[in-house]
Each structure stands twice: as structure tokens, then as C-alpha cells.
MIKEVO-420857 format. One line per 2 residues: number of its first residue (from 1); for each residue x negated, y, z negated of C-alpha. Coordinates in steps of 0.2 Angstrom, whole numbers, plus 5000, padded with zeros to 4 digits. Last residue first. Layout:
N
NUM> X:Y:Z | ...
//
This chain:
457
457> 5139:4019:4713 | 5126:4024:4695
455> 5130:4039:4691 | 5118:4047:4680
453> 5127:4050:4662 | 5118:4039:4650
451> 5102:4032:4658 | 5097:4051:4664
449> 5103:4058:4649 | 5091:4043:4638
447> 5077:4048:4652 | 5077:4066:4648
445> 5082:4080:4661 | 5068:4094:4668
443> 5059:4078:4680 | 5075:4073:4689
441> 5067:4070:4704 | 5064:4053:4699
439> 5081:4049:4698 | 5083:4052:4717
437> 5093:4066:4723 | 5112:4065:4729
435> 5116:4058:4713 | 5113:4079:4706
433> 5130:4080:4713 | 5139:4068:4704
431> 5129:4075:4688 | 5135:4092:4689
429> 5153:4088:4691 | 5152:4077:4676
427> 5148:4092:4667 | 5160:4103:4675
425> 5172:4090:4672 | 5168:4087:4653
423> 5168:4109:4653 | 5186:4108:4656
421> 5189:4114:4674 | 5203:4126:4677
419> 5207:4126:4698 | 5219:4138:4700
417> 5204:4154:4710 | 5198:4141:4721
415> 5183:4129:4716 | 5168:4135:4726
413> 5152:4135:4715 | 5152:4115:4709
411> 5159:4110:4726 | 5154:4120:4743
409> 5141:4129:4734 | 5133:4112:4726
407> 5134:4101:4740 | 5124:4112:4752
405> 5111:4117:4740 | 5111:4095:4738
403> 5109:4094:4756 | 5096:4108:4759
401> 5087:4096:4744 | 5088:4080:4753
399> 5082:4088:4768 | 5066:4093:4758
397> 5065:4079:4751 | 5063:4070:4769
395> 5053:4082:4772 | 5056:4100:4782
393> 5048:4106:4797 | 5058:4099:4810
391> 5071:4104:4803 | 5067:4121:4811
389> 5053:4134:4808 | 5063:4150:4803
387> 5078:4144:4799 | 5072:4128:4791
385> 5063:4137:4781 | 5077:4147:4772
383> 5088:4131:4771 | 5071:4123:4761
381> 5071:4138:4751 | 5090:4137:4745
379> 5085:4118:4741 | 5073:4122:4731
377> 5084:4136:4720 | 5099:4122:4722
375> 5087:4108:4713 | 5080:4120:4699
373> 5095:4130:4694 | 5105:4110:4694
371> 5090:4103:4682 | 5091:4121:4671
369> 5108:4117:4667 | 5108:4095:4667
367> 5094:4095:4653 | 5104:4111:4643
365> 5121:4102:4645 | 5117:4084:4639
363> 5122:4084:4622 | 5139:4090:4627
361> 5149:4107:4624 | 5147:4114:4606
359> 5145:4098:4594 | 5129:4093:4605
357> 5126:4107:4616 | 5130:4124:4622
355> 5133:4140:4616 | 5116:4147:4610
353> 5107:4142:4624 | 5120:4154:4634
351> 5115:4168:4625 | 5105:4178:4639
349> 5118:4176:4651 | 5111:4176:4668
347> 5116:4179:4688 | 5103:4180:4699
345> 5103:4161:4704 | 5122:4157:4701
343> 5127:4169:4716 | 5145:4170:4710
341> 5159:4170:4724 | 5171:4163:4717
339> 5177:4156:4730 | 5165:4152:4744
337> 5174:4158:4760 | 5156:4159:4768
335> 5157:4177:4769 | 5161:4178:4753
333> 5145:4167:4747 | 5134:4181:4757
331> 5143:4194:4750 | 5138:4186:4731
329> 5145:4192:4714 | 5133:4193:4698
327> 5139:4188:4682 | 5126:4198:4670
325> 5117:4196:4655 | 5116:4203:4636
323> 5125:4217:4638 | 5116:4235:4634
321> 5102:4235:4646 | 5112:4228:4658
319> 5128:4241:4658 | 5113:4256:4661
317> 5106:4248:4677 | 5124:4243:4683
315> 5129:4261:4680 | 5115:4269:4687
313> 5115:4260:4703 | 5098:4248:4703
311> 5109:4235:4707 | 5113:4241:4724
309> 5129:4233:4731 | 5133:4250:4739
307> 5142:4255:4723 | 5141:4242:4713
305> 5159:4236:4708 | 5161:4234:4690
303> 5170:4222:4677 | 5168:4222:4658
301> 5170:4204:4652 | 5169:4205:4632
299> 5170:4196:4617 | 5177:4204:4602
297> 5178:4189:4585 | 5190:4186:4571
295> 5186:4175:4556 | 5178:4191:4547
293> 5162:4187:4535 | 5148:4193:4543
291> 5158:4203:4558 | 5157:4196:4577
289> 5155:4207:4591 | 5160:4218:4604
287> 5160:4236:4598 | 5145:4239:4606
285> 5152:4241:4622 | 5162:4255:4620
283> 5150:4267:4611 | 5136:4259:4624
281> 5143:4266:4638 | 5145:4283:4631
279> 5125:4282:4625 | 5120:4276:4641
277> 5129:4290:4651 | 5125:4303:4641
275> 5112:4311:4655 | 5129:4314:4665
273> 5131:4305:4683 | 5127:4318:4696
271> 5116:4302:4704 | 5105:4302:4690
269> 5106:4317:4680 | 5118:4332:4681
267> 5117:4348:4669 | 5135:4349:4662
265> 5145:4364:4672 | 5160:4358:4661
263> 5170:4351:4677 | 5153:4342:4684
261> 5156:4333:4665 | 5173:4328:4666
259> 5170:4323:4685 | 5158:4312:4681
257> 5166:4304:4667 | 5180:4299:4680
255> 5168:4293:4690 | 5162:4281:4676
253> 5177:4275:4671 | 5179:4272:4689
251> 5164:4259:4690 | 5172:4251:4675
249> 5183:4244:4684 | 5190:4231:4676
247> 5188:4227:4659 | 5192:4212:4650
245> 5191:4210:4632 | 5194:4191:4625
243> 5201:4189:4607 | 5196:4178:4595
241> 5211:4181:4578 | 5209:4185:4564
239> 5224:4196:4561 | 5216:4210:4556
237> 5197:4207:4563 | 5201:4201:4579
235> 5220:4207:4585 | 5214:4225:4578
233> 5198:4225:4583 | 5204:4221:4600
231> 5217:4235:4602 | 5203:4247:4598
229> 5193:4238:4611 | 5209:4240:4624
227> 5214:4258:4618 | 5194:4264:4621
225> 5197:4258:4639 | 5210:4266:4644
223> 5205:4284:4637 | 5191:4287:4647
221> 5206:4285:4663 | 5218:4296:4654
219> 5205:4310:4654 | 5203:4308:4674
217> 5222:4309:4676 | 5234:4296:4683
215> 5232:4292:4702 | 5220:4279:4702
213> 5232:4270:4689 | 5227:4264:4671
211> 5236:4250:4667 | 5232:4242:4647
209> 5239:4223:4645 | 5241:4213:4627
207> 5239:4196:4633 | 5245:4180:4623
205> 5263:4180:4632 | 5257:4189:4649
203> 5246:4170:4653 | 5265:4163:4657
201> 5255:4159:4674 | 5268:4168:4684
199> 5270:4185:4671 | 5249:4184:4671
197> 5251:4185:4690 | 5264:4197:4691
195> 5255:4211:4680 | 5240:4208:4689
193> 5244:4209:4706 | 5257:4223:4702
191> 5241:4233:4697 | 5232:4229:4711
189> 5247:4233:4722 | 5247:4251:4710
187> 5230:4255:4713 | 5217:4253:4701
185> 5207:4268:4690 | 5204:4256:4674
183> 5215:4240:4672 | 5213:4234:4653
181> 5216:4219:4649 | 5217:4211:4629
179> 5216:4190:4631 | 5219:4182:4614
177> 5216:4165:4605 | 5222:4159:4590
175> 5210:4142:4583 | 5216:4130:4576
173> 5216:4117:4590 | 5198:4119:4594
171> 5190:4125:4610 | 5190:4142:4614
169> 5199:4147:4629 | 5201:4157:4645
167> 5213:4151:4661 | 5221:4167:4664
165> 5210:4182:4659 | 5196:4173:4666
163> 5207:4169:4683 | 5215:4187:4682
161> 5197:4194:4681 | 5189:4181:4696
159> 5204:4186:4708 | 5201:4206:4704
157> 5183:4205:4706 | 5185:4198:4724
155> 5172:4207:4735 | 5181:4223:4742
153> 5167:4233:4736 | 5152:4225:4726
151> 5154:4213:4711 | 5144:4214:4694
149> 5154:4204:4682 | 5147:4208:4665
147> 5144:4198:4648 | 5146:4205:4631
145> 5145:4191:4619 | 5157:4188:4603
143> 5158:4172:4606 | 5149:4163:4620
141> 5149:4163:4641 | 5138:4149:4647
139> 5128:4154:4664 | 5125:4137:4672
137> 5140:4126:4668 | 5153:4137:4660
135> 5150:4152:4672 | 5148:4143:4690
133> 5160:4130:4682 | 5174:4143:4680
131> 5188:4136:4666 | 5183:4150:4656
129> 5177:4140:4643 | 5169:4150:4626
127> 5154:4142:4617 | 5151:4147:4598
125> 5135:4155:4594 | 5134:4173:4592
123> 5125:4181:4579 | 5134:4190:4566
121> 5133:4208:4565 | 5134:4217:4547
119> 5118:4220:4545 | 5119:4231:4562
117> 5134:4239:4552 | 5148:4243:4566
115> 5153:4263:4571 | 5170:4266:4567
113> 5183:4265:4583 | 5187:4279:4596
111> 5203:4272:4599 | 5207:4281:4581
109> 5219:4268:4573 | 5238:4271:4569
107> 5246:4256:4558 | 5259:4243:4556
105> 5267:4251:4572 | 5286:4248:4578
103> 5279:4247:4597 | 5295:4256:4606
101> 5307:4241:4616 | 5303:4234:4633
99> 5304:4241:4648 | 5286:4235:4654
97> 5277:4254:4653 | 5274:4254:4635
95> 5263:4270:4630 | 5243:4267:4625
93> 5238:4280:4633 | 5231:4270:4647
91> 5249:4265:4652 | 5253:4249:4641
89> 5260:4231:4643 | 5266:4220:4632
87> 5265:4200:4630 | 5256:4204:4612
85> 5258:4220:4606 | 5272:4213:4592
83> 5256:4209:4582 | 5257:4229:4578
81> 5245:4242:4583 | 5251:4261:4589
79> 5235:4270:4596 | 5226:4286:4591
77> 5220:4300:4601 | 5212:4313:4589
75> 5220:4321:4571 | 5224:4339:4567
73> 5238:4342:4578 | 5232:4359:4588
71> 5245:4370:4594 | 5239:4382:4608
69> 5252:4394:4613 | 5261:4398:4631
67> 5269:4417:4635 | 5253:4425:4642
65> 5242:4410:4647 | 5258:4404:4661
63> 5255:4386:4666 | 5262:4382:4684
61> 5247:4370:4688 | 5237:4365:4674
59> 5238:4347:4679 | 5239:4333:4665
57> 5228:4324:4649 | 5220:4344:4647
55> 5203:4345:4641 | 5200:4359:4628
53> 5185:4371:4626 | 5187:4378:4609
51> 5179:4396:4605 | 5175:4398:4586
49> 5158:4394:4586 | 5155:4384:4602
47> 5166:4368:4600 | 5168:4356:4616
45> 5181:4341:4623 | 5194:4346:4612
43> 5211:4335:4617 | 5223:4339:4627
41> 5244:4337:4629 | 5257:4348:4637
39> 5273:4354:4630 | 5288:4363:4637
37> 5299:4373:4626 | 5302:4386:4641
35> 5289:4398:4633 | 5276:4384:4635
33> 5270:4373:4621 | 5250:4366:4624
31> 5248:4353:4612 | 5231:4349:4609
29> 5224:4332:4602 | 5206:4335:4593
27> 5190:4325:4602 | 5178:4334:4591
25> 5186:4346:4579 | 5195:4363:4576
23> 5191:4371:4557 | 5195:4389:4565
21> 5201:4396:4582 | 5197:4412:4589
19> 5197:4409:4607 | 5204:4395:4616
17> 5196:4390:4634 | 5206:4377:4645
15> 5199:4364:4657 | 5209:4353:4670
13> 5207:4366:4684 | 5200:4382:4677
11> 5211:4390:4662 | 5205:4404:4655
9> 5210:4415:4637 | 5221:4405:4626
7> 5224:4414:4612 | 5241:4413:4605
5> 5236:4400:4592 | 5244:4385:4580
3> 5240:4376:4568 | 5245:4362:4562
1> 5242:4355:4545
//
């Protein structure tokens, strides 16, 4: 039932207070009808008895409190899901923007979810390719993982996103494979970057596509990324399917939550950011996952720029204590024309040992991972000392090392943003470059790996 009130009592910037009102909940939509039959929407951000605080989704600007009544709709933002959502793309409220036909829903989910059963978690174990050997290689992305980028401004995020986005797979012939993206705070030549990249590539066809511009508003932008995990759950655990979640930037989320709260006079804590800021982080990115006894699966790639490249910001800080690792983008690397950019050193994913393998990726992948950290961390030293002493100082080994740190970033690290390496190349990659050593420096890689795989001209 609808109700509706003629109490509107103060508006300040996107905030409205209604008086009087009774049963209004949580996150509520409001409809705000104007005398000349005009409506703008809202949602309850606050109850304190029977005074509601509600958020408008537009500008107050021109509203008239006399003659305008508040109409409140009983439910909170839901998104329209069909399999028909695949190859579309949405506004952050979940509206079609491509010019194609309405969604005809199968059904109407709350985008902010239902919490998942810890029990109910299954652990995940199955290896994802990205086509990206810095990631498939050496920090192995798996199922059901949650698994940042942390870039820095005007580093290429952007470039690394779409490439995810476009070359991503599970291996197996049976298995349906999604990409949901959601653009958070970008411009509009981001946006269009995107959107004609994934139309190019023909990646738009298995991608269900959320845009959130910088100029739309700040209660839009909270919204965006909710519609893209709700959109998820659907794809995975109604239709089965492994979907892929990528996020970018979650920086501006994080702004825009900001500003929400500075607007409600909220008691500031790190950095102005609201005290809740792990706890609304970790809504959204818990709902990545697998489900005992669901074939579907959420794994997520949320993107964010640190401001200042500090990684003690609180919005890197708070993302890594909830996701199980981190991609970390390099200046140095970019600099360098190095593309990717990912500085393999710092970068981790917690899971990776889970992913990889015998029957997952190859029998020699663990032996040949921590052989390629241990090589290109020494040989990163030797570069450092030879700054600061001269070749001179180094050994023959210690040459051989530089070389091989060399080799790796120019090669195995830098691959271009359309190259897509199957994890056999990757692999093999690894061992080429690994030749550069002698065997007997291959102390972290068993002798039948060695025999097997080293090459030989």
C-alpha cells in the first residue's frame, strides 16, 4: 500500500525531512509528486520515530514543500532480471541506455541482496585465465575469489579492466561463462571506451554492462554497484552460470559515500570517510562466492585508484582486509612503457595455491611460480646494486640475474593490452626465461620439472 504525506518539512541540498509518517522503512523508494504532476524519486536513508530523512536520486532545485507530497512505495530499489540482460547495457539504476527494447523481467530482486550462510560457502578452487600471464602465472585468479586491482591515478586501470573483461574464461567446454561491468563515477570518453571496446571484440554479447557517469548523482552512484552483484547472483545462482564481476572505480563509490554522510552531519573518521566504511564495503563484497550445492559461482575484480598511491589510504586498507589479495599496479613499470603495469612482487592472491596444478593448470605451475618470484626479486636487487656501486660490483650470477629481471618485465609482464595467453603459453613462457639461468639455480623446482619442461636449445 502507498502512502502518501503532505508533510515535508526541510530540504537541504539532496536531503529531505518528512514529518509524521508511519511504518516507513530502511532504504524505502520515495516519490516526490509536484503540484504540476511531476515526480522525483528517493529513498529513506534515516528513521528517527516518526520523522524520515529521505535522500533524493536528483537535484532539489525548483521543488516547492507547500504544494509537493511525499508518496512512499513500500518496497526499496530493485532491479529487472531476465537472461535477455546479456549484451545490454544499463545506467546505474538499472535502466537500458543501448536503445534497445524494455528488460521483460522474470523477476524483481532487492539490489541489496540477502545476506549468504557462512556454512553455506564453498571453498574456492577452480582456476580462472584471464589471458594476463602477470595474473595467471604468478598471482592465479580462482572461482569464486575476490581479488583487487589497486592502480594509482592516470595509471591504466581502465586498459587492464576491458582486457579482463574481454579475454576472461574458465576452462572447459561446458561450462557458460559471463562478464557483469559496472562503471562507477567515469567520464563519458571512459565510458564510450568501454562500451565500444566490448562492441569491437564482440565481448558486449556475454557482458551485462552497468555506466554510472561522474556527472549523475551521488545516490546513483552506491546504487551501481549493488545492481551489478545483484545482477550476478542472478546469472550465477538462477541460471547456473560463472559469472565474473568487474568494478571500477571503487574509489568514487567511496567519495560518493562521503559526501552522503558529510550531508547527514555523520561524525567523520579516517580521512572524513564514515566509520561504516568497512562494514558497507564488505556488504558488497561478500556476495562473491560459491554456494554448497549451486553450479553457478561470483568472482570479483573490484578496481580502485589510490589516492596519492598510498596504500595505507582507507579504502585500499579496508578492500584488503576483506578480499583475499591484491593486483597492484606499478608507476615505475608505466614509466617504462611496460604494459600491464602490474609490479608481480607486491601483488598477491591468497588462493592462488588453490587454483593451479595437476588437472587445474599444469603439474609444473607451483615449482615454476615461486622459481620466477625468487629469480626477478634477485635480480631486482642486483639492478638496485649496480646503481649504487656499479657492475663492477656484481657477479657473474649477479649479471645473470639483472638479465633475467630484465627479461621478465620486457616479456612475461609486458604483453600488450590483445595479446590473450593460454595458461600453456604463460607456462612455457616462464620456462624460456628461466633458460637464461643455469639449472643449478633452479633449487625451488623438482628435478623431474626440470628434466621435463626446461628447454634444452
Amino acid at each position: 500500500m502507498r502512502k502518501e504525506y503532505r508533510t515535508i518539512k526541510e530540504v537541504v541540498g539532496p536531503l529531505m525531512l518528512v514529518e509524521n509518517v508511519e511504518g516507513v522503512k530502511y532504504n524505502e523508494l520515495v516519490e516526490i509528486v509536484q503540484a504540476d504532476g511531476g515526480i522525483r524519486s528517493g529513498r529513506v536513508l534515516e528513521i528517527n520515530g516518526d520523522k524520515a530523512l529521505v535522500q533524493l536520486f536528483e537535484s532539489s532545485q525548483g521543488l516547492r514543500l507547500t504544494d509537493s507530497k511525499a508518496r512512499f512505495l513500500g518496497k526499496s530499489i530493485e532491479l529487472a532480471v531476465s537472461p535477455d540482460m546479456l549484451g545490454r547495457i544499463f545506467d546505474g539504476m538499472g535502466r537500458p541506455i543501448d536503445g534497445g527494447p524494455a528488460l521483460i523481467a522474470e523477476k524483481h530482486l532487492d539490489i541489496n541482496g540477502d545476506p549468504m550462510n557462512p556454512t553455506a560457502r564453498d571453498y574456492p578452487s577452480e582456476f580462472i585465465q584471464t589471458g594476463v600471464s602477470a595474473i595467471d602465472g604468478l598471482n592465479t585468479l580462482v572461482r569464486g575469489q575476490k581479488l583487487p586491482v589497486f592502480s594509482g591515478s592516470g595509471l591504466p586501470h581502465a586498459n587492464l579492466a576491458a582486457q579482463i573483461a574481454r579475454q576472461a574464461k574458465v576452462l572447459g567446454s561446458d561450462e557458460k561463462f559471463a562478464v557483469v561491468f559496472a562503471a562507477v563515477g567515469i567520464t563519458f570518453e571512459e565510458a564510450d571506451f568501454f562500451i565500444s571496446d566490448f562492441r569491437k571484440t564482440g565481448a558486449i554479447e556475454r557482458t551485462v554492462t552497468f555506466i554510472n557517469l561522474a556527472n549523475d548523482p551521488a545516490v546513483e552512484r552506491n546504487a551501481t554497484p549493488r545492481m551489478a552483484i545483484t545482477a550476478a547472483e542472478y546469472l550465477a545462482y538462477d541460471l547456473g552460470m560463472h559469472v565474473l564481476v568487474i568494478i571500477t572505480d571503487i574509489t568514487n563509490y567511496a567519495e560518493a559515500l562521503r559526501e552522503i554522510s558529510a550531508a547527514r552531519k555523520e561524525v567523520p573518521g579516517r580521512r572524513g570517510y564514515p566509520g561504516y566504511m568497512y562494514t558497507d564495503l564488505a556488504t558488497m563484497y561478500e556476495r562473491a562466492g560459491r554456494i554448497i550445492g549451486k553450479q553457478g559461482s561470483i568472482t570479483m575484480i573490484p578496481i580502485l585508484s589510490m589516492p596519492e598511491d598510498d596504500v595505507t589510504h582507507p579504502i585500499p586498507d579496508l578492500t584488503g582486509y576483506i578480499t583475499e589479495g591484491q593486483i597492484i599496479l606499478s608507476r615505475n613499470l608505466h614509466r617504462k612503457g611496460i604494459t600491464p603495469p602490474i609490479d608481480v612482487l607486491p601483488s598477491l592472491s591468497r588462493l592462488k595455491d588453490k587454483g593451479i596444478g595437476a588437472g587445474k593448470t599444469r603439474e609444473d605451475h607451483a615449482d615454476t611460480m615461486n622459481q620466477l618470484f625468487a629469480a626477478y626479486s634477485r635480480g631486482k636487487d642486483a639492478k638496485e646494486l649496480a646503481v649504487i656501486l656499479g657492475d663492477a660490483a656484481l657477479s657473474d650470477m649477479d649479471k645473470l640475474y639483472a638479465k633475467f629481471a630484465d627479461a621478465f618485465e620486457e616479456q612475461y609482464v609486458s604483453q600488450g593490452y590483445y595479446t590473450n595467453r593460454s595458461i600453456e603459453e604463460t607456462l612455457d613462457l616462464g620456462w624460456k626465461l628461466l633458460s637464461i639461468l643455469p639449472k643449478s639455480e633452479l633449487k625451488r623446482i623438482k628435478e623431474k620439472y626440470i628434466e621435463k619442461y626446461y628447454p634444452e636449445d
